[in-house]
ROTI-161808 format. One record per residue: residue number from 1; residue in three letters; x, y, z of N, C-alpha, C in turn. Coordinates in nm, 3 decimals. Layout:
BEGIN
<node pos="NUM" code="Ala" n_x="X" n_y="Y" n_z="Z" ca_x="X" ca_y="Y" ca_z="Z" c_x="X" c_y="Y" c_z="Z"/>
...
END
This chain:
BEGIN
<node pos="1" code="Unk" n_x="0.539" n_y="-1.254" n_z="0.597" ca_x="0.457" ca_y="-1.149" ca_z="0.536" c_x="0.538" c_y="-1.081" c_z="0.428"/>
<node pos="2" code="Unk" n_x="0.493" n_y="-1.062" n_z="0.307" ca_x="0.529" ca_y="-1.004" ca_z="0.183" c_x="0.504" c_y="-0.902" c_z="0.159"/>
<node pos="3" code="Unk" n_x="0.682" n_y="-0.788" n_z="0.175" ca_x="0.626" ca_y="-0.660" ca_z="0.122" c_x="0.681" c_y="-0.582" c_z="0.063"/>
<node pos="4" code="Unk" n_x="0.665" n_y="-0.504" n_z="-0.036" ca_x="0.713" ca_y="-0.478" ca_z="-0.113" c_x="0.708" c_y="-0.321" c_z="-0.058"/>
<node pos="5" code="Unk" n_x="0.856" n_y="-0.264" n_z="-0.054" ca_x="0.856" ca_y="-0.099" ca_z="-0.031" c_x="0.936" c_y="-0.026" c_z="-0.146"/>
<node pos="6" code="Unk" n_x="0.851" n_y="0.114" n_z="-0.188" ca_x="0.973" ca_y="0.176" ca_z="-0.286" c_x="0.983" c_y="0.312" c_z="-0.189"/>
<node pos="7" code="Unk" n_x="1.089" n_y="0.324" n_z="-0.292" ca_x="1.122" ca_y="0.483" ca_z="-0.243" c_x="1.219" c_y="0.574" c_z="-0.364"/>
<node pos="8" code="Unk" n_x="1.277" n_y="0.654" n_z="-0.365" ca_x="1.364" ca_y="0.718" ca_z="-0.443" c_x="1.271" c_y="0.879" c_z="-0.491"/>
<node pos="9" code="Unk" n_x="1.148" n_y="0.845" n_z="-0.502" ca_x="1.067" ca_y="0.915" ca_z="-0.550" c_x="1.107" c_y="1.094" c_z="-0.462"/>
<node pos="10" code="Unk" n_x="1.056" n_y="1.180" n_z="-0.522" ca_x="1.050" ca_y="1.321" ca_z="-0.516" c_x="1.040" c_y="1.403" c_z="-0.605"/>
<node pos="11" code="Unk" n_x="1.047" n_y="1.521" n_z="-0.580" ca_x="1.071" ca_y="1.678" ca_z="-0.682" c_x="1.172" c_y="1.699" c_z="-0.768"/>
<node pos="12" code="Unk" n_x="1.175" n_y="1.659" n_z="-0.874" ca_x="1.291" ca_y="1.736" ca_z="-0.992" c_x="1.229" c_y="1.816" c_z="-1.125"/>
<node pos="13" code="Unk" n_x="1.345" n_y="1.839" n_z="-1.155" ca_x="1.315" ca_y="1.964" ca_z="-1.235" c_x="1.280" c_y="1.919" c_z="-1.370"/>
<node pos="14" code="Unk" n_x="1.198" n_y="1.936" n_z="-1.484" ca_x="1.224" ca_y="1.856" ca_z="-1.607" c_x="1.377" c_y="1.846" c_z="-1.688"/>
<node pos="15" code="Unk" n_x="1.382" n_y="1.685" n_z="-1.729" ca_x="1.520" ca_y="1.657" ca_z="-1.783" c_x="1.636" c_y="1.619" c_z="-1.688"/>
<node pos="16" code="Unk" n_x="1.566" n_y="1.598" n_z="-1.553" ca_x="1.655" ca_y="1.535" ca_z="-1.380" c_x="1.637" c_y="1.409" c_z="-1.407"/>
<node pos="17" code="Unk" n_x="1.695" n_y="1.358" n_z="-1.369" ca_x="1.699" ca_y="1.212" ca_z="-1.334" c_x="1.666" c_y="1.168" c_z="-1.144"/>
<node pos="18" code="Unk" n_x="1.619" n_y="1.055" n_z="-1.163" ca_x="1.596" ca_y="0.985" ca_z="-1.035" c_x="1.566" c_y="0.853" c_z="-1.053"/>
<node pos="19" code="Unk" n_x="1.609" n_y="0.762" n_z="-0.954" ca_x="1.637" ca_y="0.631" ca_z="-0.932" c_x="1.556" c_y="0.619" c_z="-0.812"/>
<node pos="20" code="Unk" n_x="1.442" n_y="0.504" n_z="-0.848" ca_x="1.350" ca_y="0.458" ca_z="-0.767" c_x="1.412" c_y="0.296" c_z="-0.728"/>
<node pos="21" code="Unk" n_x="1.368" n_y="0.297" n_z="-0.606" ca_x="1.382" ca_y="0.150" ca_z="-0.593" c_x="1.294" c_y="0.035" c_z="-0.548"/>
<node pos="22" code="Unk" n_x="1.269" n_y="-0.062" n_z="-0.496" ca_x="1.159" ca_y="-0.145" ca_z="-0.460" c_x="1.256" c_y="-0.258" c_z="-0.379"/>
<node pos="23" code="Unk" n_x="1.233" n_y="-0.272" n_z="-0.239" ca_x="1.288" ca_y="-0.334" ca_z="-0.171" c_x="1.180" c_y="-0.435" c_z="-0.124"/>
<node pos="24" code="Unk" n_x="1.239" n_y="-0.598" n_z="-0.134" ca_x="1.123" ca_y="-0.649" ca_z="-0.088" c_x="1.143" c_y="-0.756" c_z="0.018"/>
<node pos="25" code="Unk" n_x="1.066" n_y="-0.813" n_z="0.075" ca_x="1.085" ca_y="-0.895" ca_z="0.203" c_x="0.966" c_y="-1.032" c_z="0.216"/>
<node pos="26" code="Unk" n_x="1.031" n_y="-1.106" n_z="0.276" ca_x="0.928" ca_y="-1.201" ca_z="0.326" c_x="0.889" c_y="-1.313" c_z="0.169"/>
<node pos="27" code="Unk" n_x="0.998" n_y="-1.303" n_z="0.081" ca_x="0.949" ca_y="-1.386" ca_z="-0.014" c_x="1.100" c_y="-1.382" c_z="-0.063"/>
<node pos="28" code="Unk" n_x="1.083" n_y="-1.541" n_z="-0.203" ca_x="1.174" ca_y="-1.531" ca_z="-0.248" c_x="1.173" c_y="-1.436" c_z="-0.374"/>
<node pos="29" code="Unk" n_x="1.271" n_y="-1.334" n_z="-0.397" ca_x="1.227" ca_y="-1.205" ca_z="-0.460" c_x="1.315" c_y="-1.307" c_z="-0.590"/>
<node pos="30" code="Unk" n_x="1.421" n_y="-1.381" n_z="-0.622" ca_x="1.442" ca_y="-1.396" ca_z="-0.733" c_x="1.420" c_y="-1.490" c_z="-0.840"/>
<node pos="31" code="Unk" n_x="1.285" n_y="-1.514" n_z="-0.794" ca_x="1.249" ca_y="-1.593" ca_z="-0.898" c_x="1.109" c_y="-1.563" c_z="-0.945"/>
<node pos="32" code="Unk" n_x="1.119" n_y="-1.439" n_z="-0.946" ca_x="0.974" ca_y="-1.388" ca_z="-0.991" c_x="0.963" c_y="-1.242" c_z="-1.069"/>
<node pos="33" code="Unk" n_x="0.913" n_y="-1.218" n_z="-1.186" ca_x="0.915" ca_y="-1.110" ca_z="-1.244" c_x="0.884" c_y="-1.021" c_z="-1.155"/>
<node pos="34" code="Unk" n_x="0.935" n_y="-0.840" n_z="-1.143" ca_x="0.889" ca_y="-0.707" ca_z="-1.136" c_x="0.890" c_y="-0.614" c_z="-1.249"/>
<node pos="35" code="Unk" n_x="0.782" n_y="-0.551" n_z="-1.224" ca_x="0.677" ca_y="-0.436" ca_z="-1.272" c_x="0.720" c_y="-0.373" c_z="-1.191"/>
<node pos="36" code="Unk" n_x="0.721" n_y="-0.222" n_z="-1.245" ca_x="0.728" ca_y="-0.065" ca_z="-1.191" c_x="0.613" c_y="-0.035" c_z="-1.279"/>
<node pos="37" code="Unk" n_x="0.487" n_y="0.031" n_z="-1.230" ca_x="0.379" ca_y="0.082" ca_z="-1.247" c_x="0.338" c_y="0.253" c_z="-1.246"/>
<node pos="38" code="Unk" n_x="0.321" n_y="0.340" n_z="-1.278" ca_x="0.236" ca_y="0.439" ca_z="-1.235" c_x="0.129" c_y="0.503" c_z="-1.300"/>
<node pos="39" code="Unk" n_x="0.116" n_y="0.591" n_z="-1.150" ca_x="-0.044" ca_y="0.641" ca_z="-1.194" c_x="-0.050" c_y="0.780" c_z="-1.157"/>
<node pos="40" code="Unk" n_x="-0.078" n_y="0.843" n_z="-1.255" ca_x="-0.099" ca_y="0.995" ca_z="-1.269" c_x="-0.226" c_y="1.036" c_z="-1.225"/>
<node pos="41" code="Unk" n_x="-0.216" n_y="1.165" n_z="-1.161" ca_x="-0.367" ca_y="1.223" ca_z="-1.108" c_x="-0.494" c_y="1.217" c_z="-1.212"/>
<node pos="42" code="Unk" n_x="-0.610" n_y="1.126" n_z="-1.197" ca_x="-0.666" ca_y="1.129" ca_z="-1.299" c_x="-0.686" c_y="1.032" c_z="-1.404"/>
<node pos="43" code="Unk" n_x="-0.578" n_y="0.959" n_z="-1.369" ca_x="-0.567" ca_y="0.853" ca_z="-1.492" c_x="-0.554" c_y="0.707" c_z="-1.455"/>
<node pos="44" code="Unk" n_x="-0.575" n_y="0.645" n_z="-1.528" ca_x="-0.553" ca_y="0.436" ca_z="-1.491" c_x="-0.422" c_y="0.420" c_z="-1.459"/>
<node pos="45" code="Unk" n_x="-0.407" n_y="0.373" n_z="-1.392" ca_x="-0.223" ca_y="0.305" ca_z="-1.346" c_x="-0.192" c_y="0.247" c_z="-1.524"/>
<node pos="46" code="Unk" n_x="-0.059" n_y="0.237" n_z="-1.484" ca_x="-0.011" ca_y="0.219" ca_z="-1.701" c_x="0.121" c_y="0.146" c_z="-1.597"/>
<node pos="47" code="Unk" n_x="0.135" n_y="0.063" n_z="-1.688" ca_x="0.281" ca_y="-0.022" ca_z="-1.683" c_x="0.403" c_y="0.019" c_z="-1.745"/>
<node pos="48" code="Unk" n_x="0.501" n_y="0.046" n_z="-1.668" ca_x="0.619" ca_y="0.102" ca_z="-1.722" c_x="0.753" c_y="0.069" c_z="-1.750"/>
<node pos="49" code="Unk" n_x="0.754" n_y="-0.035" n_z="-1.667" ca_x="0.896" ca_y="-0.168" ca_z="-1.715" c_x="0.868" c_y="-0.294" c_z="-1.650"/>
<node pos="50" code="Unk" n_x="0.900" n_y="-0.378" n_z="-1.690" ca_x="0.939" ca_y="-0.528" ca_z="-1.638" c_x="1.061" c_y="-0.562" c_z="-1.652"/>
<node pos="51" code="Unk" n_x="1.067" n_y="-0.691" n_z="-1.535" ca_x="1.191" ca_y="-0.728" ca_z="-1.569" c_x="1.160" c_y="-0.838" c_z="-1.526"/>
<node pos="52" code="Unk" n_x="1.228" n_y="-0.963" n_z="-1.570" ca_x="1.228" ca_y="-1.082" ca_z="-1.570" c_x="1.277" c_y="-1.144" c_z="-1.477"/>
<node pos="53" code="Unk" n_x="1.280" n_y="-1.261" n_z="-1.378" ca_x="1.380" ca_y="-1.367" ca_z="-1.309" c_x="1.516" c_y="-1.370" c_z="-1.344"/>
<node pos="54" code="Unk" n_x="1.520" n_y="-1.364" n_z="-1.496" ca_x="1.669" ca_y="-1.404" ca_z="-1.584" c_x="1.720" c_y="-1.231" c_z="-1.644"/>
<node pos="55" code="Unk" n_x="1.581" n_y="-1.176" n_z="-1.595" ca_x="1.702" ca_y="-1.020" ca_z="-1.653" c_x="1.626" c_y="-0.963" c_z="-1.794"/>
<node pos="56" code="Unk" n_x="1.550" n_y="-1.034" n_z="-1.830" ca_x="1.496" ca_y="-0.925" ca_z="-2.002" c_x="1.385" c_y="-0.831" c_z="-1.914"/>
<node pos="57" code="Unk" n_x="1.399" n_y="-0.742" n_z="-2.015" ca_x="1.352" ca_y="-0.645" ca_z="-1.976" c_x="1.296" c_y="-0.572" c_z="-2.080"/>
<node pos="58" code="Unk" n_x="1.160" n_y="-0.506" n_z="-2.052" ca_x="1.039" ca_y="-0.442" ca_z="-2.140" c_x="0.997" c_y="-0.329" c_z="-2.106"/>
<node pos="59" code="Unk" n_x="0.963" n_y="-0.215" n_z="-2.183" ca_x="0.929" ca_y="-0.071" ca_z="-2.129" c_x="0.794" c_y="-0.060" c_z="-2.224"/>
<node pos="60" code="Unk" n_x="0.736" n_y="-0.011" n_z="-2.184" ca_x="0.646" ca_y="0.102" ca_z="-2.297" c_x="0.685" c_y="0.220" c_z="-2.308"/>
<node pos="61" code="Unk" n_x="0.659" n_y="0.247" n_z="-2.452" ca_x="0.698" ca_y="0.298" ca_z="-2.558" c_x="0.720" c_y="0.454" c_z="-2.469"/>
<node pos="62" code="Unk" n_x="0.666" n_y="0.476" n_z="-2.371" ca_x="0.666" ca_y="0.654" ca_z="-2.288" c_x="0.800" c_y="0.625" c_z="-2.225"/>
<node pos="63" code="Unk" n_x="0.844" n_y="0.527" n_z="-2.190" ca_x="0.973" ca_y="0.479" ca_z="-2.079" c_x="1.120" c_y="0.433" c_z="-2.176"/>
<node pos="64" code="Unk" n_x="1.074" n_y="0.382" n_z="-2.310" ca_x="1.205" ca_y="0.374" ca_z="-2.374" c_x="1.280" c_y="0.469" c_z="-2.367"/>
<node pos="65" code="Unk" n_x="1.450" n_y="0.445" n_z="-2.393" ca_x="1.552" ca_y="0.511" ca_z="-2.385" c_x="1.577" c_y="0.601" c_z="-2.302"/>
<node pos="66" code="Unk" n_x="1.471" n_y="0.629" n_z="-2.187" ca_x="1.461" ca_y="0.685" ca_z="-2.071" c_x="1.466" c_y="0.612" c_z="-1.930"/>
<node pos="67" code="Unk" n_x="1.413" n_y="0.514" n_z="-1.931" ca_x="1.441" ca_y="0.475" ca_z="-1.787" c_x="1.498" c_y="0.288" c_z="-1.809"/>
<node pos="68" code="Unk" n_x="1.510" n_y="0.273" n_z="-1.716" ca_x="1.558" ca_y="0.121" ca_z="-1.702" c_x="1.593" c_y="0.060" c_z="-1.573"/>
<node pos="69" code="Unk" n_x="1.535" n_y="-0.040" n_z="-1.611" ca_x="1.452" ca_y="-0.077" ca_z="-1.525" c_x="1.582" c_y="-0.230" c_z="-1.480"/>
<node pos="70" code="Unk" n_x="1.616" n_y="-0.263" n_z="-1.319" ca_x="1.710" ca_y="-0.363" ca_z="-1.269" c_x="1.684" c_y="-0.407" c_z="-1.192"/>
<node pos="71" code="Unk" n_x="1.727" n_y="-0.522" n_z="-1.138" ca_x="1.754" ca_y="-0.563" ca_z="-1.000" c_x="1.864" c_y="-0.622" c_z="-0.931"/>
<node pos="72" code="Unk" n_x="1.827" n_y="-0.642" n_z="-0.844" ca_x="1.973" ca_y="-0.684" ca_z="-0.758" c_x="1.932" c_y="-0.806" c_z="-0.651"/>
<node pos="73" code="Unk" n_x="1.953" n_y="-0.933" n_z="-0.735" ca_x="1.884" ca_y="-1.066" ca_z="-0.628" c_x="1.925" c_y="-1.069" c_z="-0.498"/>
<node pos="74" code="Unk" n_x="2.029" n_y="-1.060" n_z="-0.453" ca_x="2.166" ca_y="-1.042" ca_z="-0.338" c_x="2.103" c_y="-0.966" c_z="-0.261"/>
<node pos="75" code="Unk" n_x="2.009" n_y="-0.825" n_z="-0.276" ca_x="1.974" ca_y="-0.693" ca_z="-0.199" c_x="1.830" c_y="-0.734" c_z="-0.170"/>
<node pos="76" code="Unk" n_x="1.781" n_y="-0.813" n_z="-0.287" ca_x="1.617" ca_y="-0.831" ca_z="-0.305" c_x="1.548" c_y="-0.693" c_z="-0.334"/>
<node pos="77" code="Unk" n_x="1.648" n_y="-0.641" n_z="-0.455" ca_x="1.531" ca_y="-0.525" ca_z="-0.438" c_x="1.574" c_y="-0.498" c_z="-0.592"/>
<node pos="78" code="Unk" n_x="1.500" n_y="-0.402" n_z="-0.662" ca_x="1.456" ca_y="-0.380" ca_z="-0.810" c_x="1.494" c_y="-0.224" c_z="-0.829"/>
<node pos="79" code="Unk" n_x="1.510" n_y="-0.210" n_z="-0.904" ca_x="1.538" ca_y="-0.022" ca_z="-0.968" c_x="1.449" c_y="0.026" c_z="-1.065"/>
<node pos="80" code="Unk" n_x="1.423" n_y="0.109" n_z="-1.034" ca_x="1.387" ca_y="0.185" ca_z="-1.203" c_x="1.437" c_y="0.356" c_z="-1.209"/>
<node pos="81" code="Unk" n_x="1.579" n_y="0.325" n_z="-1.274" ca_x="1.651" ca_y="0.451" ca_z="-1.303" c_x="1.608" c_y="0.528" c_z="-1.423"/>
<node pos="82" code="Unk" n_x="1.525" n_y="0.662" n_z="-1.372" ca_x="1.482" ca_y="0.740" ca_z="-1.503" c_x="1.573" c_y="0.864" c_z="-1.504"/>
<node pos="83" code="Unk" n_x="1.579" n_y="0.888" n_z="-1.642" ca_x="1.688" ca_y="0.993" ca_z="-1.686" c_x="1.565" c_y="1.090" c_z="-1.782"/>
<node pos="84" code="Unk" n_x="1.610" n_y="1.199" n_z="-1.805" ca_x="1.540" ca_y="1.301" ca_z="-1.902" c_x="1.391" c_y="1.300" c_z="-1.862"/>
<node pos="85" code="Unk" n_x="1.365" n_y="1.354" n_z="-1.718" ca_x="1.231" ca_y="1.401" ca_z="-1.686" c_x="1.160" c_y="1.445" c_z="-1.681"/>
<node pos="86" code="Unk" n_x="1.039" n_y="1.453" n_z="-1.762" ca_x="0.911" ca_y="1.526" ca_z="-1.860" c_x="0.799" c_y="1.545" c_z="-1.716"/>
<node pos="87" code="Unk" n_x="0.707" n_y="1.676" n_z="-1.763" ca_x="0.629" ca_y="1.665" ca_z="-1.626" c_x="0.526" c_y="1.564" c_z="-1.661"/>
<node pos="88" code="Unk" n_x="0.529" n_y="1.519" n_z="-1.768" ca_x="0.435" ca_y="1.412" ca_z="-1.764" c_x="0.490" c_y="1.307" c_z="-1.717"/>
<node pos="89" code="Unk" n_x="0.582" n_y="1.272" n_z="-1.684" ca_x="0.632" ca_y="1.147" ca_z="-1.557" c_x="0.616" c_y="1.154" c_z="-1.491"/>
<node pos="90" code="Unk" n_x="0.500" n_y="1.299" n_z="-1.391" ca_x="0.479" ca_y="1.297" ca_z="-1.290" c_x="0.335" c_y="1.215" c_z="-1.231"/>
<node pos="91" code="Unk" n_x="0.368" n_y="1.115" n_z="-1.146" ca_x="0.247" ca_y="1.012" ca_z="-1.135" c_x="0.342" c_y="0.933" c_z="-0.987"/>
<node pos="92" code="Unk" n_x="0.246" n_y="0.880" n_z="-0.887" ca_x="0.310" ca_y="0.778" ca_z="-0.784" c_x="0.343" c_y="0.662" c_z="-0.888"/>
<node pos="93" code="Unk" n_x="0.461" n_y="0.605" n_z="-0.838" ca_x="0.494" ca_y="0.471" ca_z="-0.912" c_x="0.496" c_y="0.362" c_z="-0.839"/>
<node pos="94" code="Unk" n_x="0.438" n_y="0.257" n_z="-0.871" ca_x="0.434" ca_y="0.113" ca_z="-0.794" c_x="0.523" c_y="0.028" c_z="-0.792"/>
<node pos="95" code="Unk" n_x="0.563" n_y="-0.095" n_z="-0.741" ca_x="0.652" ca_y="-0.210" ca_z="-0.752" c_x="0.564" c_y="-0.269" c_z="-0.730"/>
<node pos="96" code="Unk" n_x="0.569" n_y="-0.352" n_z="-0.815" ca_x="0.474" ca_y="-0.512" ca_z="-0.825" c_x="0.532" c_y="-0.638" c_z="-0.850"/>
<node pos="97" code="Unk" n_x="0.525" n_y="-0.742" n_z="-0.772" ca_x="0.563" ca_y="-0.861" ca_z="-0.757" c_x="0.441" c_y="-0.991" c_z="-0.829"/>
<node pos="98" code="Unk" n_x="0.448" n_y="-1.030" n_z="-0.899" ca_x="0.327" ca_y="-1.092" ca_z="-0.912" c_x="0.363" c_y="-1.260" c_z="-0.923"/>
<node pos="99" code="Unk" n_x="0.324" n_y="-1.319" n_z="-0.792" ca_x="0.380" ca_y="-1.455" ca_z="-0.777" c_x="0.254" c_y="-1.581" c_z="-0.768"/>
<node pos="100" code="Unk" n_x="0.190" n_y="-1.537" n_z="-0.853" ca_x="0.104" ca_y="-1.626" ca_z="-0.913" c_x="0.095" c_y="-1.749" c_z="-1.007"/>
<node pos="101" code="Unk" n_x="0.254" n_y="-1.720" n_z="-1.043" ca_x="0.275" ca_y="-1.812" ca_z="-1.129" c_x="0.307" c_y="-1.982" c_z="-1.022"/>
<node pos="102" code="Unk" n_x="0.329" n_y="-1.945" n_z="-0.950" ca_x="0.349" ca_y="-2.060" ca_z="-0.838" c_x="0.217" c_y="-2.107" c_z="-0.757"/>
<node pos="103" code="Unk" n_x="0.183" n_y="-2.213" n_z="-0.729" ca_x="0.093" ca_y="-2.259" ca_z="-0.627" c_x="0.028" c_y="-2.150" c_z="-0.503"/>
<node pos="104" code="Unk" n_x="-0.096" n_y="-2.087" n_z="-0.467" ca_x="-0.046" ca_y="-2.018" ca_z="-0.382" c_x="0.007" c_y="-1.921" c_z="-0.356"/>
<node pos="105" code="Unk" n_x="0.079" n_y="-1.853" n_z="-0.468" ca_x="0.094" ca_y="-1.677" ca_z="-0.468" c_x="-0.027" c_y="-1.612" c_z="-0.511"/>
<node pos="106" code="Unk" n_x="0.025" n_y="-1.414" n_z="-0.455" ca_x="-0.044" ca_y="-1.396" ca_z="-0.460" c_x="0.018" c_y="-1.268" c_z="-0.570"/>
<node pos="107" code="Unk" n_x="-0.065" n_y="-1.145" n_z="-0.567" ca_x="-0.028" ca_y="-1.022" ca_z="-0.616" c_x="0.024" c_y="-0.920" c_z="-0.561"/>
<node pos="108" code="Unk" n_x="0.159" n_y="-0.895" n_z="-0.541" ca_x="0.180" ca_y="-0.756" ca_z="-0.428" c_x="0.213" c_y="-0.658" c_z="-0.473"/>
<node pos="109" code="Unk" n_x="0.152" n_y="-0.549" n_z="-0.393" ca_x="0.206" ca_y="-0.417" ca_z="-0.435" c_x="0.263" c_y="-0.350" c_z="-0.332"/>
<node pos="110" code="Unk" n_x="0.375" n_y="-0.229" n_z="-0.385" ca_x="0.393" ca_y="-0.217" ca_z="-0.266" c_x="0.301" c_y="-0.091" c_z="-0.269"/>
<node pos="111" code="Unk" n_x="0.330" n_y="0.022" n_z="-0.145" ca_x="0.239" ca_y="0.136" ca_z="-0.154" c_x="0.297" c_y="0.290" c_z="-0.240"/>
<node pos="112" code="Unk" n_x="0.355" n_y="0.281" n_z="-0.311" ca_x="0.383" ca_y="0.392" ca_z="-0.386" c_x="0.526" c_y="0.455" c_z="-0.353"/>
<node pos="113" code="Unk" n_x="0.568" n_y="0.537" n_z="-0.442" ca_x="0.652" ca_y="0.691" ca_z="-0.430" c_x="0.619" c_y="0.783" c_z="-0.529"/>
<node pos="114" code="Unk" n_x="0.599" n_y="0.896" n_z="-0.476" ca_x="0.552" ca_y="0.977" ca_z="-0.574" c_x="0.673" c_y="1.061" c_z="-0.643"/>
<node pos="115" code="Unk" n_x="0.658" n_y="1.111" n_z="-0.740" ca_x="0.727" ca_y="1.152" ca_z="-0.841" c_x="0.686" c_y="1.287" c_z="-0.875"/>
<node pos="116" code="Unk" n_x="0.743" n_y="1.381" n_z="-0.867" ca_x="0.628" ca_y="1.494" ca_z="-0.963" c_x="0.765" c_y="1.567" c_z="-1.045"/>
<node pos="117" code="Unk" n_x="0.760" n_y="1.618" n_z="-1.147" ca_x="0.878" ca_y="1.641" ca_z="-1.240" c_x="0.802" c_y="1.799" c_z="-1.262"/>
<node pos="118" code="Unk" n_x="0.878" n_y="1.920" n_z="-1.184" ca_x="0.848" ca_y="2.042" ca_z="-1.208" c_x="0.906" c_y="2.175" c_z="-1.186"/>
<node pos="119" code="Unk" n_x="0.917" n_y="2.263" n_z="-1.310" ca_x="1.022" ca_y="2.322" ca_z="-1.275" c_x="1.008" c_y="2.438" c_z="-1.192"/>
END
């Protein structure tokens, strides 16, 4: 069974930093892209980094030079370290595994950490 857990998430102040993580199980975690996702009260889930099998890595344009996004094949688990925290970063954030590219996968998410950035 495939699952994907984050955590790191909580209360900071704007311009705090916090390091989320995504720990995953029951699959092979390194050979498949992760997504860190969130979704603000109110609004569509928005994509906020990827990272590749081999390591490249993509933000939208709200997440550049602010967060960044890793993993660690050895741990099976993924990061997304944000620095300089706006209250508009406040939204639950997802880890997503999407192993579709193979025979037989599927889409996982895990179930959230919330975030709220306030002073």
């Amino acid at each position: 069974q495939v699952q994907l857990v984050e955590s790191g998430g909580g209360l900071v102040q704007p311009g705090g930093s916090l390091r989320l993580s995504c720990a995953a199980s029951g699959i092979i975690f390194s050979i498949y892209p992760i997504y860190w996702y969130r979704q603000a009260p109110g609004k569509q889930r928005e994509l906020v980094a990827s990272i590749t099998s081999g390591g490249t890595t993509t933000y939208a344009d709200s997440a550049k030079d602010r967060f960044t996004i890793s993993r660690d094949n050895a741990k099976n688990t993924a990061y997304l370290q944000m620095h300089t925290l706006k209250p508009e970063d406040t939204a639950v954030y997802f880890c997503n595994l999407d192993s579709r590219v193979t025979p037989g996968g599927l889409d996982y998410w895990g179930k959230g950490t919330l975030v709220t950035v306030s002073s």
